[in-house]
C-alpha positions in Angstrom: -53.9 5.2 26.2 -50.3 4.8 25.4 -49.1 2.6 22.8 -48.7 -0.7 23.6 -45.7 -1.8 21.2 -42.8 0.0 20.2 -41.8 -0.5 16.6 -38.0 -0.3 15.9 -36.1 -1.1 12.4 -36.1 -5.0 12.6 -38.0 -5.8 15.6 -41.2 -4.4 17.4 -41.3 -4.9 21.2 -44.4 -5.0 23.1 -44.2 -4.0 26.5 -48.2 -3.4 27.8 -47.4 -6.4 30.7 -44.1 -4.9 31.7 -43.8 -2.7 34.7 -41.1 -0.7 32.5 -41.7 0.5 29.2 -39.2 1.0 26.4 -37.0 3.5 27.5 -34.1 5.5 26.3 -31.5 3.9 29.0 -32.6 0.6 27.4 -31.9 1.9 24.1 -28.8 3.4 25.2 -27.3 -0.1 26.7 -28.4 -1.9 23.8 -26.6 0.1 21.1 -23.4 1.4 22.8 -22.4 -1.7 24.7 -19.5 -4.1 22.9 -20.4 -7.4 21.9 -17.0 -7.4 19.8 -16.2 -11.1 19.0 -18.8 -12.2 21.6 -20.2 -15.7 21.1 -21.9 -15.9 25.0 -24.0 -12.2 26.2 -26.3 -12.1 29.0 -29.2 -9.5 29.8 -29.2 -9.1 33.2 -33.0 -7.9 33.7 -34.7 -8.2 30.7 -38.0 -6.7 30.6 -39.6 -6.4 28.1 -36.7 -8.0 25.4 -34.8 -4.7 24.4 -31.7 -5.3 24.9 -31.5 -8.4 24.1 -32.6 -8.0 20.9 -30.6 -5.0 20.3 -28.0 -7.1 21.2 -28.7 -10.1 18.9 -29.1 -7.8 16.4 -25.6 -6.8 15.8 -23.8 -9.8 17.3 -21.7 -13.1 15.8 -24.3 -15.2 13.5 -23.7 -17.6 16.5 -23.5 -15.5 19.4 -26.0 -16.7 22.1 -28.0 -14.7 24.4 -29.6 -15.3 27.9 -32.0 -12.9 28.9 -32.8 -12.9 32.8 -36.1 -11.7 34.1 -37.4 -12.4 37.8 -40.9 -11.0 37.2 -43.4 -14.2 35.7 -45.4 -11.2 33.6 -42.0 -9.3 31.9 -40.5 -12.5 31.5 -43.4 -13.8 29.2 -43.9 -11.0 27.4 -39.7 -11.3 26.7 -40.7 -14.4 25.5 -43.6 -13.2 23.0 -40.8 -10.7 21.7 -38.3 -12.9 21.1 -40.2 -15.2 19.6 -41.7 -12.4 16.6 -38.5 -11.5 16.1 -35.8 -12.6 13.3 -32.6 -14.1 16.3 -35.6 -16.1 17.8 -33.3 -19.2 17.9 -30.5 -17.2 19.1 -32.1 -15.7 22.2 -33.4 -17.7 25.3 -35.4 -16.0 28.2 -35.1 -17.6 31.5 -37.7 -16.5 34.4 -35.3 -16.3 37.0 -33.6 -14.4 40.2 -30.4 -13.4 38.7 -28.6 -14.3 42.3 -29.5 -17.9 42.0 -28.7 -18.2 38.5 -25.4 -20.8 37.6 -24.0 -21.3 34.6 -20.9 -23.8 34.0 -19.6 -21.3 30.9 -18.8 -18.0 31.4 -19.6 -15.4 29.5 -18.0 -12.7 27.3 -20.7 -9.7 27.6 -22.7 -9.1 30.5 -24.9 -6.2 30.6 -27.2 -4.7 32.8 -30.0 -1.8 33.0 -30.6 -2.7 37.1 -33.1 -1.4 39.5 -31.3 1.9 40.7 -33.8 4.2 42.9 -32.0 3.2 45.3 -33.1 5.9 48.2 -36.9 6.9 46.7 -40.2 6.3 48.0 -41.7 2.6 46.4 -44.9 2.8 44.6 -48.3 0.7 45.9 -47.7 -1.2 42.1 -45.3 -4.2 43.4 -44.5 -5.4 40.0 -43.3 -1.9 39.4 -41.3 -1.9 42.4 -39.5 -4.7 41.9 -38.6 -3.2 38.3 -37.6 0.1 39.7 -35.9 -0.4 43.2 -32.8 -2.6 44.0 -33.6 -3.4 47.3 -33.4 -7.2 46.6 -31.2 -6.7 43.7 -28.4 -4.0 45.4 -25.3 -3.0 43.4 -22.7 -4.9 45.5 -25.0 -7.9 44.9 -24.9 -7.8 41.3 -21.6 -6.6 41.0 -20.5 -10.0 43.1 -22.4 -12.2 40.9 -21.4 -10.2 37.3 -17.4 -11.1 38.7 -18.3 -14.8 39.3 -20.5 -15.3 35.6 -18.0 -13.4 33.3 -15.1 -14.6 31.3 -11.2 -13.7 31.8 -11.3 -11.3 28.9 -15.3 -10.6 29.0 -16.8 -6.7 29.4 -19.8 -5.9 31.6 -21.7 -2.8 30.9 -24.7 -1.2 32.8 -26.6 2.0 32.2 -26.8 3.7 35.8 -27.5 7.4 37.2 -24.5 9.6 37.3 -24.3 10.2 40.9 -23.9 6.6 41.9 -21.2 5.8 39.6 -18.2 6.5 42.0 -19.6 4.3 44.3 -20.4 1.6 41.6 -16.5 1.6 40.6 -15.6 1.3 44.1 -18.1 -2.0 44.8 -16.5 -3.1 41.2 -12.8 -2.9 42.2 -13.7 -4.7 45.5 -14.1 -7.4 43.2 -11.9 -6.6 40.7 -13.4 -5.2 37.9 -12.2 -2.3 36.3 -13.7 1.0 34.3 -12.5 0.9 31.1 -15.1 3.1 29.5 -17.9 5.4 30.0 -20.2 7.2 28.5 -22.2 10.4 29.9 -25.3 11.5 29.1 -26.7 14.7 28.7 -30.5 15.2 27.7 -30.4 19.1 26.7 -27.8 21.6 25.9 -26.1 23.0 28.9 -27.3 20.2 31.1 -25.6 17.9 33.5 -25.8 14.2 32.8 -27.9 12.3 34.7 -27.3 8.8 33.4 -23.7 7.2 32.9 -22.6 3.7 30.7 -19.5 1.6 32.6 -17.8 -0.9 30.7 -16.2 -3.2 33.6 -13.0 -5.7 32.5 -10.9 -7.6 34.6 -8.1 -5.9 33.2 -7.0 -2.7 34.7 -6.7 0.2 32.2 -7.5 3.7 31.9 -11.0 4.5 31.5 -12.3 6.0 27.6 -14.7 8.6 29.1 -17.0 9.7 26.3 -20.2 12.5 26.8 -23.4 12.2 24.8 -26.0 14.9 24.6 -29.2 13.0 23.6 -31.0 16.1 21.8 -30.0 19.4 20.4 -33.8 20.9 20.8 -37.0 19.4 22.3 -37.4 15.7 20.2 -34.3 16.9 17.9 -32.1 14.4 18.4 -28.2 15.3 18.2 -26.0 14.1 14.8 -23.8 11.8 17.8 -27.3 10.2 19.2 -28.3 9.8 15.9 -25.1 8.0 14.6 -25.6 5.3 17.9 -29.1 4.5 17.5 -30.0 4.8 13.5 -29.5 0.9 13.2 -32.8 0.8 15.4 -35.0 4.0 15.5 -37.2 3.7 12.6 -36.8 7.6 12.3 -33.6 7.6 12.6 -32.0 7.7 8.8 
């Protein structure tokens, strides 16, 4: 039976009622996306917590973080998370659809690790459908709602796979949001990456593109992985 918690440095997330498990994209959003100076983020899609405790973790003293999750099970299990954990007062859950959610601010950091199997087969679990597939969630609905929700100067990063990111920075620029940094990742020497990290802005730069390979060797993890994700991998000095 697999584990039913994940322990990281600061927090421990338990994720035996969520349809997705702790993951490395999770872990990847969570550490690599900028909350420079933020004092507003929200988690787009929850789960289980991750990312917005990640988040929490290395934000303002005051920064405050909504975490969005549609499914009643994820969303209370967020909710156990948070409470455990150290930014308990800093992070709210809401059980919600993200496109009917309002807000009167705007925020500075929006992120997002979305449904994405976008053209594969859906599983008999529906809970785990709804985690995995974005047919209620697609990418030019979330990219419309990210461009009404985020702030003048505010970033928006998700974790998506590599061949759909042309076509996310098209939907984005329908709507005026720009690239201004990505990340690639690689899992294995030699490999092409199958999972890329867009910052979005309003303001129209040219795009940092970075590359990460994940692991050197089978569960040795590379010097540059390390250095990203130290802060929260227990094993990670």
């Amino acid at each position: 039976m697999a584990n039913p918690f994940f322990q990281f440095k600061q927090f421990t997330v338990w994720h035996d009622k969520c349809a997705m498990k702790v993951g490395t994209d999770g872990v990847l959003l969570g550490a690599w996306a900028s909350v420079q100076d933020a004092h507003r983020i929200l988690d787009i899609g929850t789960g289980t917590g991750l990312v917005a405790l990640m988040l929490a973790q290395r934000s303002l003293p005051d920064a405050k973080v909504i975490a969005l999750e549609i499914d009643e099970a994820a969303a209370r299990q967020a909710k156990e998370n948070v409470t455990r954990s150290l930014w308990k007062d800093r992070i709210e859950v809401v059980k919600q659809d993200f496109l009917s959610y309002q807000s009167l601010d705007k925020f500075d950091v929006v992120v997002s690790n979305p449904p994405y199997f976008v053209d594969s087969l859906s599983c008999p679990d529906q809970q785990r459908n709804m985690a995995r597939h974005n047919n209620s969630l697609t990418y030019e609905k979330l990219l419309e709602r990210v461009a009404d929700l985020l702030a003048e100067e505010g970033l928006f990063t998700v974790v998506i796979p590599t061949d759909v990111a042309d076509r996310v920075r098209t939907i984005a620029s329908a709507h005026s949001l720009h690239a201004v940094r990505s990340l690639n990742v690689i899992t294995k020497p030699g490999g092409a990456p199958k999972r890329t990290l867009i910052t979005f802005s309003f303001h129209d730069q040219e795009c940092v593109v970075e590359e990460l390979l994940t692991e050197v060797a089978r569960h040795q993890y590379s010097e540059e992985y390390i250095a990203l994700t130290r802060e929260y991998y227990l094993n990670m000095k």
